[in-house]
C-alpha angles and dihedrals in degrees: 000000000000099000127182100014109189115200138129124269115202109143121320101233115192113211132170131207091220122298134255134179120225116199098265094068107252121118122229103229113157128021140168114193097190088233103163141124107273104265092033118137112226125253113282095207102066093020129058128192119225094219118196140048154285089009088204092305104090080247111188103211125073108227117222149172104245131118089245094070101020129043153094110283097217090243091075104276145095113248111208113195130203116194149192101231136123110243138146083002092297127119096228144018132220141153140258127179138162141173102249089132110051107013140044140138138179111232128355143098118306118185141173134187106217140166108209126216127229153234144060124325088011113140116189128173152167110193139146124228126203114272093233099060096116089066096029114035141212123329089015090077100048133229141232119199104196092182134014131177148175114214095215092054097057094180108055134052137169146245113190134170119224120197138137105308088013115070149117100359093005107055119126103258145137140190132236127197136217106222094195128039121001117255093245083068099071137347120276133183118261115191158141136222101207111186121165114300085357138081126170134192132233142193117186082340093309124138116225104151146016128184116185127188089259090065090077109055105182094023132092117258094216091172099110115091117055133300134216127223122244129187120185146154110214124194116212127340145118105317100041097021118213128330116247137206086281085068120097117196132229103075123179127189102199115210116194098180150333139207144170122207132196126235136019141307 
């Protein structure tokens, strides 16, 4: 779903916080808790922005690298803004950034703990794309999209595999739906568990989908070097279409924390 991704590729350098071991086996290795004062940009060393425009979805926001689209919020998390504004001769801005510079793995359990935004035309995500994009391509290197949404379906939202053969709108995906309150009215756990030749997906710890690389017979299981994280908040394009006169602005997708842990369950 994510084409044409434009974004730098110097070395790819894994690096952990200290580790520690929950109970259910898998090792914390790498963590960001979004701690700082409200306005402050976020560390450039461990985050980078994805600066620029449409990304090969006819997107509608112009990501930047400001505080007003991109900072902490002063109460531990990162605040992400999308906003109705004319700049760079686009109608909106948003942000985009990623950790392509300073942290990847291959398998394990990555998790974040997000409150989405809403409204028509709102895109939020939080995905991983394959560390070897820069010499592959997309969908070569393969992309894991941990959480979709589209702001005007609160209630659903979509995890989708993209390799080579199943890709854009045909990647290998499912929904799954919150009965009870939408997911702009409180923060909620988005993760996979990625073992080898597995990854599942989880809301709140709960399982709703598992592709293995049996599940594309004939196509290529690329799922197997190590993936970046990417967080983002999109406006318009080809998977939510354009807001309309029922959308607000601003929109804010809140992040509390993310981490990425090493093993199996």
């Amino acid at each position: 779903m994510k084409r044409g991704l434009v974004l730098s590729t110097c070395c790819l350098i894994a690096f952990t916080m200290g580790c520690s071991e929950d109970e259910s086996g898998w090792e914390l290795v790498w963590e960001e808790q979004f701690n700082g004062e409200a306005g402050q940009p976020l560390n450039r060393e461990r985050w980078t922005y994805d600066i620029g425009t449409g990304w090969g979805n006819a997107q509608l926001e112009y990501d930047t690298d400001r505080t007003e689209n991109v900072s902490t919020d002063g109460n531990g998390n990162l605040a992400i803004v999308a906003r109705e504004e004319t700049y760079e001769g686009q109608p909106y801005t948003s942000g985009r950034i990623n950790t392509s510079q300073s942290f990847s793995q291959r398998q394990g359990r990555f998790e974040a703990r997000i409150r989405l935004p809403r409204g028509q035309g709102i895109w939020p995500a939080f995905w991983l794309l394959g560390s070897n994009f820069g010499t592959v391509g997309w969908p070569e290197c393969g992309e894991i999209d941990i959480l979709e949404y589209r702001g005007q379906e609160p209630r659903v939202i979509h995890g989708s595999l993209h390799g080579p053969g199943y890709s854009g709108g045909s990647a290998m995906t499912r929904r799954f739906v919150r009965e009870s309150t939408a997911f702009d009215q409180g923060f909620h756990i988005f993760a996979v568990e990625w073992t080898e030749g597995r990854v599942t997906w989880l809301v709140d710890d709960v399982r709703y989908f598992t592709m293995s690389a049996d599940d594309v017979p004939g196509r290529r299981w690329v799922f197997n070097h190590p993936f970046f994280i990417i967080l983002n908040v999109a406006v318009g394009g080809s998977f939510v279409g354009s807001p309309d006169e029922t959308t607000t602005f601003p929109q804010t997708m809140l992040v509390d924390w993310v981490r990425v842990y090493r093993g199996e369950p």
